[in-house]
Structures are given as structure tokens and as C-alpha cells.
C-alpha positions in Angstrom: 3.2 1.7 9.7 -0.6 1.3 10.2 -2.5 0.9 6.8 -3.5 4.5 5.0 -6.9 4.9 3.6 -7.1 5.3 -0.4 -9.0 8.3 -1.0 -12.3 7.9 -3.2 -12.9 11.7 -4.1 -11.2 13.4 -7.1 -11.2 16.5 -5.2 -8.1 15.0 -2.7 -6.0 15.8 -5.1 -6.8 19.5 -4.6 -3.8 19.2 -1.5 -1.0 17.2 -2.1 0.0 15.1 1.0 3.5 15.3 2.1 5.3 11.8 2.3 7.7 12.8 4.8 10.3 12.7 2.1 13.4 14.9 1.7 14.5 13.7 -2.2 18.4 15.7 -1.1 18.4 14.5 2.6 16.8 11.6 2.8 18.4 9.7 -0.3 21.9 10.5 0.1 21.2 9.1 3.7 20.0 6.0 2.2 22.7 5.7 -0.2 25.4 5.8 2.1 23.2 3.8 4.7 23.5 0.6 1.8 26.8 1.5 0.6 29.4 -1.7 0.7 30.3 -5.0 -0.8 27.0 -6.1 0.0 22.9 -5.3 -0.2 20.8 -7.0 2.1 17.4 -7.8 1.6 14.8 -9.2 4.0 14.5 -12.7 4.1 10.4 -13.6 5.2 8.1 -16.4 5.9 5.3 -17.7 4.2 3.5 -15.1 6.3 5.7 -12.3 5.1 7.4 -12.4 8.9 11.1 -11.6 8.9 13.0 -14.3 9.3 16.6 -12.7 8.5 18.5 -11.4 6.2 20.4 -12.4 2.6 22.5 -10.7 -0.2 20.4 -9.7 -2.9 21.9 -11.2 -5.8 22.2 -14.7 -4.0 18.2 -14.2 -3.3 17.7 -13.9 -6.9 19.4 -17.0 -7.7 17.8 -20.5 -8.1 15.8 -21.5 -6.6 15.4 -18.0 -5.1 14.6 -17.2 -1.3 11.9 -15.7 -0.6 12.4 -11.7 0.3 10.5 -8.6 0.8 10.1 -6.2 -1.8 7.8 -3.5 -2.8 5.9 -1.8 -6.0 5.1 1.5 -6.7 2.3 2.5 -9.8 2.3 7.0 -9.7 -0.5 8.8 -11.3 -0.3 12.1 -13.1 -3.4 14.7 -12.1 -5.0 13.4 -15.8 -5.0 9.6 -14.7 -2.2 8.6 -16.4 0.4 5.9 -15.0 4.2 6.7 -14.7 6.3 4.0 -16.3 9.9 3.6 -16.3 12.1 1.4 -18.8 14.8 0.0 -17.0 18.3 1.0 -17.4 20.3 -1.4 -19.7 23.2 -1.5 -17.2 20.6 -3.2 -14.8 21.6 -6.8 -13.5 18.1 -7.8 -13.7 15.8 -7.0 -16.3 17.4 -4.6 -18.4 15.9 -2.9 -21.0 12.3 -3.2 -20.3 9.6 -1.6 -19.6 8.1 -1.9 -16.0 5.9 -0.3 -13.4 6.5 3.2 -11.6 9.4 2.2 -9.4 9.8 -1.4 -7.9 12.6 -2.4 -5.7 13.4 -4.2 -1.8 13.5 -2.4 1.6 16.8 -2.0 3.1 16.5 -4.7 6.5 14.6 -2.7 9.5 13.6 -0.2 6.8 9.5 0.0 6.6 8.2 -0.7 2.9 6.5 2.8 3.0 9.7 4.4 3.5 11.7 2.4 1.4 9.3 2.6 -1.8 9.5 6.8 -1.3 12.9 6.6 -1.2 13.7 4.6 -4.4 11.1 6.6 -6.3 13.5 9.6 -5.4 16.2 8.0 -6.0 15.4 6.4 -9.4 13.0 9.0 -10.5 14.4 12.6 -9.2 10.7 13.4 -7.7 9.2 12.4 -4.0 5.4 10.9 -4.4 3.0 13.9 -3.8 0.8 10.9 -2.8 1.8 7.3 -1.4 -0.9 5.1 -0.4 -1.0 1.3 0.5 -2.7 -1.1 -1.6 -1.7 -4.4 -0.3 0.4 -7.0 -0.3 1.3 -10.0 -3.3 3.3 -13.3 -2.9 4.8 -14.8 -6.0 7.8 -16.8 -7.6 8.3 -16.3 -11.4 11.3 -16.9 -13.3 13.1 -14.8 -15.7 14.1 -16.8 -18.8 16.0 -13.9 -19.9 18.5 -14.0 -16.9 18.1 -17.0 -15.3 17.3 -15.5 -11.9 13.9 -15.9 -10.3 11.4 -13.4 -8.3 10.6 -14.7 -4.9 9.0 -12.1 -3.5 6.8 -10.7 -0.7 5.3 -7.4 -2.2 3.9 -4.9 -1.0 2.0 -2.5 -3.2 1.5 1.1 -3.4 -0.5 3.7 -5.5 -0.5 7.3 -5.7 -0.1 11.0 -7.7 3.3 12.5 -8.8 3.1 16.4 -9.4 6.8 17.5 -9.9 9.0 17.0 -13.1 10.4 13.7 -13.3 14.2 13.6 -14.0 15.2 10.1 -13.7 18.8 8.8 -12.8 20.3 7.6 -16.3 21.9 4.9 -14.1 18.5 3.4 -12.7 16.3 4.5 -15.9 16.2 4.6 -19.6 13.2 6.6 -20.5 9.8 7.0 -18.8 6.6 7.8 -20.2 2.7 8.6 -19.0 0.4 6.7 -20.6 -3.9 6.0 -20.4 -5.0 2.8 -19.5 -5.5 2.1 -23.4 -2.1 3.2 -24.6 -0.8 0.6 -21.7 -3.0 -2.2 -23.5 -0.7 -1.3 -26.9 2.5 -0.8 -25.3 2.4 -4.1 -23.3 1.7 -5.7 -26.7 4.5 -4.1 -28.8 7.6 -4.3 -26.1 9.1 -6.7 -23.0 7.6 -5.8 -20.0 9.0 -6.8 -16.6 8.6 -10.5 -15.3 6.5 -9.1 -12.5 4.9 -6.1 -14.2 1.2 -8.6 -15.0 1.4 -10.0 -11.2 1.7 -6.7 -9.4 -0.3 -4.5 -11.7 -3.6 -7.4 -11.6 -2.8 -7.5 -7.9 -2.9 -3.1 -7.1 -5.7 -3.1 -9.6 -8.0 -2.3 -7.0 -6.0 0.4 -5.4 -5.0 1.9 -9.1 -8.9 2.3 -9.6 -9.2 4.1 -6.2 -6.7 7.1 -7.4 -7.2 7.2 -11.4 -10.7 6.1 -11.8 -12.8 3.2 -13.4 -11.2 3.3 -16.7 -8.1 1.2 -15.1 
């Protein structure tokens, strides 16, 4: 999918943009599309090129191979991000607090798609707004699980409009919060392993749709 322009004037927001996502159709389409024994991921290059495919638990695994993934940071029409805390049940991460929705493309699925679809999925409500804002390579460990995040990433910003009702099986609680009442929650809970790298990295994009203050 070409790149999509970030708008610059408050007044966008006027019209929500439709994502081309169906939260009833499309998801339990997806959901039976990855249903099995097995998830694959995307395996990439150093250039983000695929270069196959690999179970996703095995990519997590030292020492990790690198895979394609994606981020997600929502904004309510005040300016406020959409955070999730992860579901305890989670393999990976459980229990803390991370961006909007993160997650890995299904292989041949593009990263647009696939981050619209697991906000539905995890979140009960379809982006109003989805916009590219780049892409991030990195390769941080988790102490907590002992599995690492090798990961090609491509970001994405945008506006949420609808209630959220999240999936108690993907997420814990969720909250809207300023850029200030981030600042104080990142210093008084666990955040995700990835949450600093992606959030620095979209910073530019997250400016675009909530303003300066970010």
C-alpha cells in the first residue's frame, strides 16, 4: 500500500475516514484465516524484504529471528492516546501496560490491513483513522520472559471515535490519557519492552494527529 499522508489540520477530523474495515466480517475472516497448530509470521531482511516465514513463538526465542510486526498509537478527538494493559493470560508480556494495539501481519497480509484488524479484534472498535508513520528495526530482550523482540515495525497513528470494548482475552483494562498523565503512568507501572522504542520512533507522526504537546 502506497504511503498515506498524515493530515496537519485539526479540522480533518470533522470526517472520519473509512479504513476499509468490517470489525464482524473482516475479523472472523482473519480468525479462521490463522486458525491451526501454528501462527506464522514474516521472516525479513535487514532491509525489511521477506525472506520467508517462521512460527511465532520460535521467532521470539533466543536469539530471535528477525520478523515483521507492526504498532498502532489511537487518539481520542481531545488528544488523548488509547492504551491497553495486556491480558495476563498473554504468553508475552502479560500484565503490562503498552501502546494502542501492537501485533505481526499474518504472511501476504499488508501491515495496514493487519494493524486494522487486530485493533478490532483486541479492542472491539475499527480505527476511524489509520495513517502511516514509518517503519523501526530493533532487538530488545524481555528479562521478564526470556524471549526477545526482533522486529521490523511498522508504525501507525490515528483517531478512534466508537466505544472501545476490548476482548477480555487480549486486554485487561484500557485507559485515555494526556501526554502528562503518560509521563506518570510510565513512572508508576511496567510498560511493554517495546513501548519507549516505538512510541520515540512514531513521535513524529503522534504530533501530526494530537498536536505539539506530544
Amino acid at each position: 500500500m502506497p504511503p498515506q499522508s498524515l493530515p496537519t489540520d485539526p479540522t480533518h477530523f470533522a470526517a472520519e475516514i473509512d479504513t476499509g474495515l468490517d470489525v464482524e466480517t473482516d475479523v472472523s475472516v482473519a480468525a479462521t484465516s490463522g486458525a491451526g497448530t501454528e501462527i506464522l509470521l514474516e521472516l525479513v531482511d535487514d532491509e525489511g524484504v521477506t525472506i520467508g516465514t517462521g512460527e511465532k513463538l520460535w521467532a521470539h526465542q533466543q536469539p530471535g529471528r528477525l520478523h515483521r510486526a507492526f504498532s498502532v498509537f489511537l487518539f481520542d478527538r481531545q488528544g488523548r492516546l488509547l492504551l491497553q494493559r495486556r491480558a495476563l493470560g498473554k504468553y508475552h508480556s502479560p500484565g503490562v501496560w503498552s501502546n494502542t494495539c501492537c501485533g505481526h501481519p499474518y504472511p501476504d497480509e499488508p501491515p495496514f490491513v493487519a494493524a486494522a484488524r487486530r485493533t478490532a479484534e483486541e479492542l472491539g472498535v475499527a480505527p476511524a483513522l489509520l495513517c502511516e508513520a514509518g517503519t523501526v528495526r530493533y532487538d530488545l530482550p524481555d528479562e521478564a520472559s526470556g524471549l526477545i523482540e526482533r522486529e521490523w515495525n511498522h508504525l501507525f497513528v490515528g483517531l478512534v471515535t466508537a466505544p472501545v470494548v476490548p476482548d477480555p482475552d487480549e486486554v485487561d483494562d484500557f485507559a485515555f490519557v494526556t501526554a502528562q498523565e503518560l509521563r506518570e503512568l510510565r513512572a508508576e507501572r511496567p510498560f511493554s519492552v517495546w513501548f519507549e522504542t516505538v512510541f520515540e520512533a512514531a513521535l513524529p507522526g503522534i504530533r501530526e494527529i494530537a498536536g505539539r504537546d506530544w
